[in-house]
N, C-alpha and C positions, 0 to 999 in steps of 0.2 A: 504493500500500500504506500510504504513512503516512496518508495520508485519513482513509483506511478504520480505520485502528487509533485514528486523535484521533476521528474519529465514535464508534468503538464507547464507548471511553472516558466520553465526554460523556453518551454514553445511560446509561452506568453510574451516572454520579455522578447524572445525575437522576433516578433509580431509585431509586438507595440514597437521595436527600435528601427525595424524596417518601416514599418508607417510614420514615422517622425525623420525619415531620412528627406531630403528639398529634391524636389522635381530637379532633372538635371535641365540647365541651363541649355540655348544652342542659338550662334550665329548662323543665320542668313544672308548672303546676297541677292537681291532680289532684282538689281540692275548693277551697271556700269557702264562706262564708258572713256575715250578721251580727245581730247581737241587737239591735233597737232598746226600749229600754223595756221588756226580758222578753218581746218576739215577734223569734224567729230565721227569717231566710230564708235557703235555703241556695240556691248558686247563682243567684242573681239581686240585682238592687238594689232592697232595698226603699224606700218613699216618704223622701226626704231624702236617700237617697244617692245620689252623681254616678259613674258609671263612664267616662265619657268620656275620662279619660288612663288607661286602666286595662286592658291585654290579657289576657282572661284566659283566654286560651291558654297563654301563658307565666306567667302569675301576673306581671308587672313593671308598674310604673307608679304613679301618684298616683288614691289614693280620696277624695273629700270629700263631707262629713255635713253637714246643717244641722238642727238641734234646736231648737224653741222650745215654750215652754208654761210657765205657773211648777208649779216645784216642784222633785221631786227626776225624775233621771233616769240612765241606762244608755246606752252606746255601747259594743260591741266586734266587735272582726274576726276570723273566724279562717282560716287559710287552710294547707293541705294541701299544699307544692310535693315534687316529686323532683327532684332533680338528676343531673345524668349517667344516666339509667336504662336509655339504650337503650348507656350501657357498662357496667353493672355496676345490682345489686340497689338499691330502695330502703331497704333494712334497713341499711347502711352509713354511715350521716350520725348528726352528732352538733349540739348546739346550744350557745348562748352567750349570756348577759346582758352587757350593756356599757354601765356609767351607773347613771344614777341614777334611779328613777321618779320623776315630777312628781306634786303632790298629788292624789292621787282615783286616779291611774294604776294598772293593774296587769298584768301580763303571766304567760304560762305557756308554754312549749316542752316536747313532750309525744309519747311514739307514738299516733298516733290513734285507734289500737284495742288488738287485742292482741300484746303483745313475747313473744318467745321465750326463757327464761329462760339466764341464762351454763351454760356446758356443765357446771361443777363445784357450778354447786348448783340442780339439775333437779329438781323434786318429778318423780312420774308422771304431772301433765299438766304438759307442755313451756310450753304456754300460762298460765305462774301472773303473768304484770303484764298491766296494763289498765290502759292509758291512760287518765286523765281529763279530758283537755285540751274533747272534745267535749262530757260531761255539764255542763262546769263553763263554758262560754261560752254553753251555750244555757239553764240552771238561772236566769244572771243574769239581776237585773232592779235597777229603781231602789231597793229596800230594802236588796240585799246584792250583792257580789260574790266569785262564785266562783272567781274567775282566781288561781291560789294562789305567783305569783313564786317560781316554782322548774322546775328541771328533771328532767325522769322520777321524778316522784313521783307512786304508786301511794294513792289515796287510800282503793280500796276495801280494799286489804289493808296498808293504811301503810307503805308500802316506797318506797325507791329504788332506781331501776334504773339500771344502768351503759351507758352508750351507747357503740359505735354500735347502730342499730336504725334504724328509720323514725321523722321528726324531721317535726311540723308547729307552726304555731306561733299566737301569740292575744295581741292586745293590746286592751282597754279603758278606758272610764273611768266611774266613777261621780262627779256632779256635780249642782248644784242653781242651777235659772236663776228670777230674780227679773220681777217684773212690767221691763216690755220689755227685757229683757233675751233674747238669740239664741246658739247653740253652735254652734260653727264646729267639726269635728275632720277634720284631715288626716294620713293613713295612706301612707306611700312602702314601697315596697318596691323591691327594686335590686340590683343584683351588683356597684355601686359605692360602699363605705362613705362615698365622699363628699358622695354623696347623701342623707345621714342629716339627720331636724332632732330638734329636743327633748333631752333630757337622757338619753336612755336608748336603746338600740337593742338589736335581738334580732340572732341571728347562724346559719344557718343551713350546717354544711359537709360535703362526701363526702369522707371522712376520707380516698381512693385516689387521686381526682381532684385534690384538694382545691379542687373549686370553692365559691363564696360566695355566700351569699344572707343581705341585711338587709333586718328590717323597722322602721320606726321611724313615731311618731307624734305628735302636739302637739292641746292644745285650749286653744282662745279663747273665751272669752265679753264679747260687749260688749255695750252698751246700744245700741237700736234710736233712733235718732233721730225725736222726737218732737215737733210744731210747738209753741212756745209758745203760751198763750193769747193773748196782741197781735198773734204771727201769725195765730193764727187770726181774730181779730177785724178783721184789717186783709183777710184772704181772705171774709169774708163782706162787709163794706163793699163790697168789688170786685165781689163777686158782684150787688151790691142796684143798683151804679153800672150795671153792665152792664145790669142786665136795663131801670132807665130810662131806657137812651138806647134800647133798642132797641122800649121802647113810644113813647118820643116820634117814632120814626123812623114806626113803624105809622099814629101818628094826623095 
């Protein structure tokens, strides 16, 4: 009988410890996209961009760009995750700026379409904000950038909106590369803020869950290494050498 009652016990406590364990968490991406030079592809990598650390099932990982050309130019990302959604709505997330942008940088955390107005101040369509986070990443190009560093601001009707709601988010840069000169730009995204580089990181959270999601970004530009003239004169000598030993060998 005692057995029987220390068994039943034991089943008990694993019972109630397994029901007291948290729903597991899970990232979604539910879009994406990027602007090179004023042409945006959405859902794929277009030419110079690397997705190979980059799942974009879950939207987590390291993006890298390579840019050359003189002149002026455009780089931005933008990308659409939910979080927790198969526990609760994507309308529930809020966002966050943390830092500082680097020169040329700009970023936007935005609902991606349309928000549903606070219950106390409802016109008679419920639908009165509109995200501009989409118009304003895919508009950019290398003369201007649209990316407006701010959070749920309605541009078509000049408003700010109060979050939670549905949270995606956009970082770019406008920048200008000189004869050989190359743009390097690396994009992280993570649900580890230690994971962050650059001066500035975006913050995405389910305000019930309170799960996390960062994005953050850096750009490089160097000079392409280029043979000096003595190099090249000492590679064409080599070349004239080569090719008379290998007629003296013929004759």
């Amino acid at each position: 009988m005692k057995l029987k009652t220390k068994c039943f016990q034991l089943c008990l406590a694993l019972s109630l410890g397994l029901t007291a364990l948290p729903t597991q968490a899970t990232v979604d991406l539910k879009e994406y996209g990027f602007n090179v030079d004023g042409t945006y592809t959405s859902n794929a990598a277009p030419p110079g961009v690397n997705l190979g650390a980059f799942d974009t099932g879950s939207g987590l990982g390291t993006i890298t760009a390579t840019i050359t050309g003189i002149g002026a130019h455009f780089f931005g990302g933008f990308f659409d995750h939910e979080l927790s959604q198969g526990i609760n709505t994507p309308f529930n997330e809020t966002g966050f700026a943390v830092g500082t942008a680097a020169a040329g940088q700009s970023w936007e955390i935005d609902e991606p379409g349309f928000g549903i107005c606070p219950s106390n101040n409802c016109p008679p369509d419920p639908f009165d904000y509109q995200g501009d986070i989409f118009v304003n990443i895919n508009d950019s190009d290398p003369t201007i950038n649209y990316l407006d560093n701010l959070i749920f601001y309605d541009w078509f009707a000049n408003q700010t909106y109060t979050p939670p709601d549905d949270v995606s988010m956009a970082m770019g840069w406008l920048f200008d590369l000189l004869v050989d000169e190359i743009a390097r730009i690396t994009l992280v995204i993570s649900t580890d803020v230690n994971d962050m580089i650059g001066s500035l990181y975006l913050e995405q959270r389910d305000v019930d869950t309170g799960e996390q999601l960062f994005l953050s970004g850096s750009l490089n530009i160097s000079t392409v290494a280029v043979p000096e003239p003595s190099m090249l004169l000492l590679l064409a000598l080599g070349q004239l050498a080569l090719l008379g030993i290998l007629r003296a060998r013929q004759v």
